[in-house]
C-alpha positions in Angstrom: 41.0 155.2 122.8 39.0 158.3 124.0 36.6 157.2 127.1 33.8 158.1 125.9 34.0 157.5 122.6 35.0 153.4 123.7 31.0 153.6 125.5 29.7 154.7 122.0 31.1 152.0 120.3 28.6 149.4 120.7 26.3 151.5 120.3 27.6 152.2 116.5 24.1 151.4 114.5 25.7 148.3 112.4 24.2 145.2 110.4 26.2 141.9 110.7 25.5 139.4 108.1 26.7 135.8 108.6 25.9 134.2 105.0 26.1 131.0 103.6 24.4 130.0 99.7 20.6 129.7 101.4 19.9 133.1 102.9 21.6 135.2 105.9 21.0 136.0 109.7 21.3 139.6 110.1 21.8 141.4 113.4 20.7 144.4 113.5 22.1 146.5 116.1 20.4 150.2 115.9 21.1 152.8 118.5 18.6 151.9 120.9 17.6 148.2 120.6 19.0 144.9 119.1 17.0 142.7 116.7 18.0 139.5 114.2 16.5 139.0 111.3 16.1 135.8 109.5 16.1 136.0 105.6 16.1 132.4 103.4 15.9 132.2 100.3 15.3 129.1 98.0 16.8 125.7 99.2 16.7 123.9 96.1 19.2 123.2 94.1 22.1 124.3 96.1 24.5 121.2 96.2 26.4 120.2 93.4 26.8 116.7 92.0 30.1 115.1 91.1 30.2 114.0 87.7 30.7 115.3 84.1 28.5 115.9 81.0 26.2 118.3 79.9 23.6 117.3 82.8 26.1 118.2 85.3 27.0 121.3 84.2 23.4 122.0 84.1 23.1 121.2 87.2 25.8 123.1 88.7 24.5 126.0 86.8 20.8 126.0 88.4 22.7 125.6 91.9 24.6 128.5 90.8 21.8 130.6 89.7 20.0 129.8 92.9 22.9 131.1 95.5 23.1 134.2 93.1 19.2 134.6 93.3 19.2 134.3 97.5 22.1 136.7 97.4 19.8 139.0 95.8 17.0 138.6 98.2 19.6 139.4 101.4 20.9 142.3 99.5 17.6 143.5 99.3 16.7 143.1 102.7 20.3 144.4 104.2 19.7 147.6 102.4 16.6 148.5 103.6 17.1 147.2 107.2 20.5 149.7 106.3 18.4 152.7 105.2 15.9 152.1 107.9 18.5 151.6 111.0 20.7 154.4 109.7 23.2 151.8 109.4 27.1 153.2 109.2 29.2 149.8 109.0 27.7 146.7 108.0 29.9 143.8 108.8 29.4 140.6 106.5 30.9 137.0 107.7 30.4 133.3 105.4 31.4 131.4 103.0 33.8 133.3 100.3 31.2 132.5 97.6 28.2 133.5 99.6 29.6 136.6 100.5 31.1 137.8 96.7 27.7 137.0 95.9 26.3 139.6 98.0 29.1 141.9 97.1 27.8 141.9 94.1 23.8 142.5 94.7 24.7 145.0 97.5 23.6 148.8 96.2 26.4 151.2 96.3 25.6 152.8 99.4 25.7 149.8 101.3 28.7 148.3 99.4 30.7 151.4 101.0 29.9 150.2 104.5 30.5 146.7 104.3 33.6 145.4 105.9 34.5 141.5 105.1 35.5 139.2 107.9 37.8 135.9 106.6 36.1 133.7 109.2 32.4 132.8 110.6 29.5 132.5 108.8 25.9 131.8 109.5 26.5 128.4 111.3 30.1 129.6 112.7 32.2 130.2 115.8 29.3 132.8 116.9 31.9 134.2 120.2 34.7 134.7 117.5 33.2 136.7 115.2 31.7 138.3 118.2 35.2 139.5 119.0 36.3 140.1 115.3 33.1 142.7 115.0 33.9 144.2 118.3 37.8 144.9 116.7 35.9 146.4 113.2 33.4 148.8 115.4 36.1 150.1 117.9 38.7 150.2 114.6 35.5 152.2 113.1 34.8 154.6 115.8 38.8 155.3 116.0 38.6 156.8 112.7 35.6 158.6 112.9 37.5 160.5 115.5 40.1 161.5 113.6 38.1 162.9 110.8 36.3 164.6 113.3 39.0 165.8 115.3 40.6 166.6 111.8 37.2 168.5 110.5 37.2 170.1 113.2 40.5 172.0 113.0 40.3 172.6 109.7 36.4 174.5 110.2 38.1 176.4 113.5 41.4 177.3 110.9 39.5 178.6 108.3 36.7 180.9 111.3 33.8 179.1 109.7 31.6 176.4 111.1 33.2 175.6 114.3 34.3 177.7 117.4 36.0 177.0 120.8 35.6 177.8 124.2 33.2 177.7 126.5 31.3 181.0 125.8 31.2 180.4 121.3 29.7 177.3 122.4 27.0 178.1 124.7 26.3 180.9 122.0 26.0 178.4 119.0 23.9 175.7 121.7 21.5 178.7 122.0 21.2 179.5 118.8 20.2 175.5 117.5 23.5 175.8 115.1 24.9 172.9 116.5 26.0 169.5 115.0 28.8 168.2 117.0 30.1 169.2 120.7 34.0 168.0 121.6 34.2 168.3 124.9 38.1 168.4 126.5 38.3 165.9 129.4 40.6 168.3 131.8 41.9 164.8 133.8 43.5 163.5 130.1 43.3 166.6 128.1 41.7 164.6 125.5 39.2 165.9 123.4 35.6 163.9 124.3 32.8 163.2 121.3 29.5 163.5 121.4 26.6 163.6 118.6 24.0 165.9 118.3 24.2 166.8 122.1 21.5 169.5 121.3 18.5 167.2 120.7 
């Protein structure tokens, strides 16, 4: 992995959401500062009885409808802590029920960023799915770079939005007309990231 792009990666503005059926803990890591938010929603009923009959299943059903309806409230709050962080991954660990539930609140935009761990959870082995979010940020940051590096070429192929060499890009910095600067490192020859260098 490219030097620097392996500093930026914890640095990747990212949600993680360890669910379970009473609310969520969500971590949310923006590109300056760290903060958790707690989010509960209603307690009761959320434990199903044994037994049969039409009581039972009414019972089950409330619990059911009360994990759907604090799935709903951490959707809401994930997207706009998403919106407001300028999230790009959100990372969501719990129970497999917990977490389809939120699957299915989440808005689209959010959906399309959310990557599912198979462990953890909101009472969980905290330093494992430390090390499982670690894998999906550096795994995301990998492919960033390639569809950079692959934009990139293409915009330099077709003499349209991108330019090399050191004079083009001092011109462009100049000018403001400047999104992204790849920077060669001469000791690897490997092309170096970085964002909005210009601001």
């Amino acid at each position: 992995m490219i030097p620097l792009l392996r500093g930026m990666a914890p640095r990747v503005p990212h949600l993680v959401i360890r669910m379970d059926r009473a609310g969520a803990d969500i971590d949310v890591h923006g590109p300056t500062d760290d903060t958790v938010v707690q989010v509960d929603g209603d307690e009761h009923p959320l434990h199903k009885t044994r037994g049969g009959g039409l009581a039972h299943r009414r019972i089950h059903q409330r619990v059911d409808d009360t994990a759907q309806h604090n799935a709903k409230v951490v959707a809401e709050r994930v997207d706009a802590l998403a919106r407001r962080s300028h999230t790009r991954l959100i990372v969501v660990t719990g129970g497999p029920q917990a977490v389809s539930s939120l699957r299915d609140e989440l808005p689209k935009a959010s959906t399309e960023l959310a990557v599912e761990l198979e462990s953890g959870g909101r009472h969980g082995n905290g330093g494992e799915t430390d090390r499982q979010v670690t894998d999906v940020l550096e795994a995301h940051v990998r492919e960033s770079e390639a569809e950079l590096l692959e934009s990139f070429r293409a915009e330099l192929g077709r003499h349209s939005n991108a330019v090399a060499g050191l004079d083009a890009t001092v011109d462009r910095l100049r000018q403001a007309r400047v999104d992204t600067v790849l920077v060669e490192d001469p000791a690897t020859e490997t092309p170096l990231c970085g964002q909005d260098l210009t601001r």
